[in-house]
N, C-alpha and C positions, 0 to 999 in steps of 0.2 A: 279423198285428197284434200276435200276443204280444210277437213277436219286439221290435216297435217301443217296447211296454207298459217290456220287460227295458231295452230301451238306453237308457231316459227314466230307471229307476230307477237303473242301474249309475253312467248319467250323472251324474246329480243325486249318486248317492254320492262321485263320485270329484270333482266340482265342490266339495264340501262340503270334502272332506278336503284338497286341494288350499290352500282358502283358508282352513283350519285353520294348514296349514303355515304359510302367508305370516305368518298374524298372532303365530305362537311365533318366527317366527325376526327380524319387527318389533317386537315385545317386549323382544329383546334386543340389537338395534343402534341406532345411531343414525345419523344421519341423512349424517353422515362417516365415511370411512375411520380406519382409527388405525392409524399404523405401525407393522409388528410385523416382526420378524426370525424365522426357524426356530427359532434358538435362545428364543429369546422367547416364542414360542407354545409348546414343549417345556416349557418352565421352567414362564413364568405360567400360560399360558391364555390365552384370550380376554379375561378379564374381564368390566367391563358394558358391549362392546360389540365383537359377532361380525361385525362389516362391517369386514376387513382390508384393507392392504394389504401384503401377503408380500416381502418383501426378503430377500439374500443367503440364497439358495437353490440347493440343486443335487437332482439326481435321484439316488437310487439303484439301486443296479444295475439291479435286473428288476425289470420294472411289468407290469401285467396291462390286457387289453384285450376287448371283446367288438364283435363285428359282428354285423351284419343280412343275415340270408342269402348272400347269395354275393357283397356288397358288400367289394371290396377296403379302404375304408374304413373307420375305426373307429366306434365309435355312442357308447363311454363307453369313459373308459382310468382306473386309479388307477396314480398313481403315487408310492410313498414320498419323500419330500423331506427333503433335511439339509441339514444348517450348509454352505454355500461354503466350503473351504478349512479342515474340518474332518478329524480324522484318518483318516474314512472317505474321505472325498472326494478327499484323496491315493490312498489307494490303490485306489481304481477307478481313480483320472487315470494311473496306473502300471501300470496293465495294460495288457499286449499281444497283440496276437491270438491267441487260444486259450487265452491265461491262462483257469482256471476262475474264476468270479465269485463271489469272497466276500460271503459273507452281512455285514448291519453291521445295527446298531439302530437305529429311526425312532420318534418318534413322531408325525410329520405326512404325512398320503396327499391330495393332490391329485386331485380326484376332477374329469375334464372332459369335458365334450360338445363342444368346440372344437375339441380337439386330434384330428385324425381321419388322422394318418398320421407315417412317423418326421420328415418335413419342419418341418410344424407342430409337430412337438415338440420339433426343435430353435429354432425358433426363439423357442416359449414358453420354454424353458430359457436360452436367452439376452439375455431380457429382464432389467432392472434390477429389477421388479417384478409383481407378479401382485394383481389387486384381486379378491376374493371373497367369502364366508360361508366360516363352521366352523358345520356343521348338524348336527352330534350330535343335537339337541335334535330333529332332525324325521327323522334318518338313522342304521342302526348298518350297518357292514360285513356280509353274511350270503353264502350261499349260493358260486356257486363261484371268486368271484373272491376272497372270504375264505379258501376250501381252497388257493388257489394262493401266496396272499400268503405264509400262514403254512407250506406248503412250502417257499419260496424263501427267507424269512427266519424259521427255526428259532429259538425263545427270544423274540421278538416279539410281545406281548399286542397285537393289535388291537384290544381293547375299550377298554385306555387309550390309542390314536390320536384325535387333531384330525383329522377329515375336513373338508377345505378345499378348497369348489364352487369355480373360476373362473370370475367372467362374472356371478355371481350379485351380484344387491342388494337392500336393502329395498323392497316396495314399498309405495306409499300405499293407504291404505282403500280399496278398491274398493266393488262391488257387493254387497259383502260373502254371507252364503252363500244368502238370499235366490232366486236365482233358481235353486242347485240342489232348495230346499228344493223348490222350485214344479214341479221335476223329475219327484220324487219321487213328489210328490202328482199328479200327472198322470200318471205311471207307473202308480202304483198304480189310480186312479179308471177308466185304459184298461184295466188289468186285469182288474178289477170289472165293467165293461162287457163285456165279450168271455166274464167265464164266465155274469154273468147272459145275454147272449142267448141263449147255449149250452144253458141251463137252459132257457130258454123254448122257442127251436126243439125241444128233445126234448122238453117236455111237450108241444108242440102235437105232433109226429109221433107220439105215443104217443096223446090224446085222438082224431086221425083214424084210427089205428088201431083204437081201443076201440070206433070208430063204424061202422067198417065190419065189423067181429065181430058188433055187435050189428044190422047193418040184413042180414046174412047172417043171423041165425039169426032173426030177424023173419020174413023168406021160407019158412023152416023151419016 
């Protein structure tokens, strides 16, 4: 039953945080897309509103990728994204097989759970457009898909990258955090129960204890 006490509170925490996220990254889009270019989101920014839709784009060389156990399939991929027809973009289009992959500058990573092999990612590459979030605001780059990025593109600050979710959009007020809160508290209250019985089952085994000491040496 702890175990159950633990999942009700972790729950509720990650329920909470979860629709922490939704409501900073609803804060700051609106309710349409606004069309932005690589170059554009490079330049500007987002602005006062992080619900894109990505035009004239290409990939850069090497993207990083992670799976789930022994799933040939991908789980999450980032992938650095530039200007279409930009002087990088030449010259990756100008490589040939075995050429070594020149590093070039980004500062937008496509961050996807859609894209789950090279298929899908050609063919999200060669769409006209990509509709998303730039989630800075609820996401920074870390751990080892950051060590690879910045290996493969040396000179490359990743802290000043647009990370730009596909697939992603605002959503409406929900249920708001309310029903993790109720998690919690129910986490916690099974908690409380489980050590107060605990406490009681041993003072009762200890009181029948003490009783049977004393109705032994009663006999004595």
């Amino acid at each position: 039953m702890i175990v159950a006490a633990a999942v009700l509170v972790f729950g509720g925490g990650y329920w909470i945080k979860k629709k922490m996220d939704e409501d900073t990254l609803r804060s700051g889009a609106k309710s349409l897309p606004q069309q932005m270019s690589v170059v554009d989101l490079e330049r500007d920014g987002p602005g006062n509103n992080i619900y894109i839709e990505l035009a004239d784009f290409a990939a850069g060389g090497t993207y990083v990728y992670e799976t789930k156990g022994n799933s040939k399939y991908w789980q999450t991929v980032w992938i650095p994204l530039i200007a279409r027809g930009s002087e990088y973009d030449k010259r990756l289009s100008a490589l040939k097989e075995g050429d070594p992959m020149p590093p070039g500058p980004f500062r937008v990573i496509l961050k996807s759970g859609h894209i789950v092999d090279e298929r899908s990612l050609d063919r999200e590459l060669a769409s006209d457009s990509i509709t998303g979030m730039v989630i800075n605001d609820i996401e920074e780059m870390s751990g080892e898909e950051r060590r690879l990025l910045e290996k493969h593109y040396p000179g490359v600050d990743i802290d000043r990258c647009w990370i730009f979710q596909d697939g992603r959009k605002p959503k409406p007020p929900g249920k708001g955090k309310l029903p993790g809160a109720i998690m919690i508290v129910a986490g916690i209250a099974l908690a409380a129960w489980i050590i107060w019985s605990f406490v009681q089952a041993r003072d009762r085994r200890e009181r029948a204890y003490e009783s049977r000491v004393a109705r032994r040496e009663a006999r004595r």
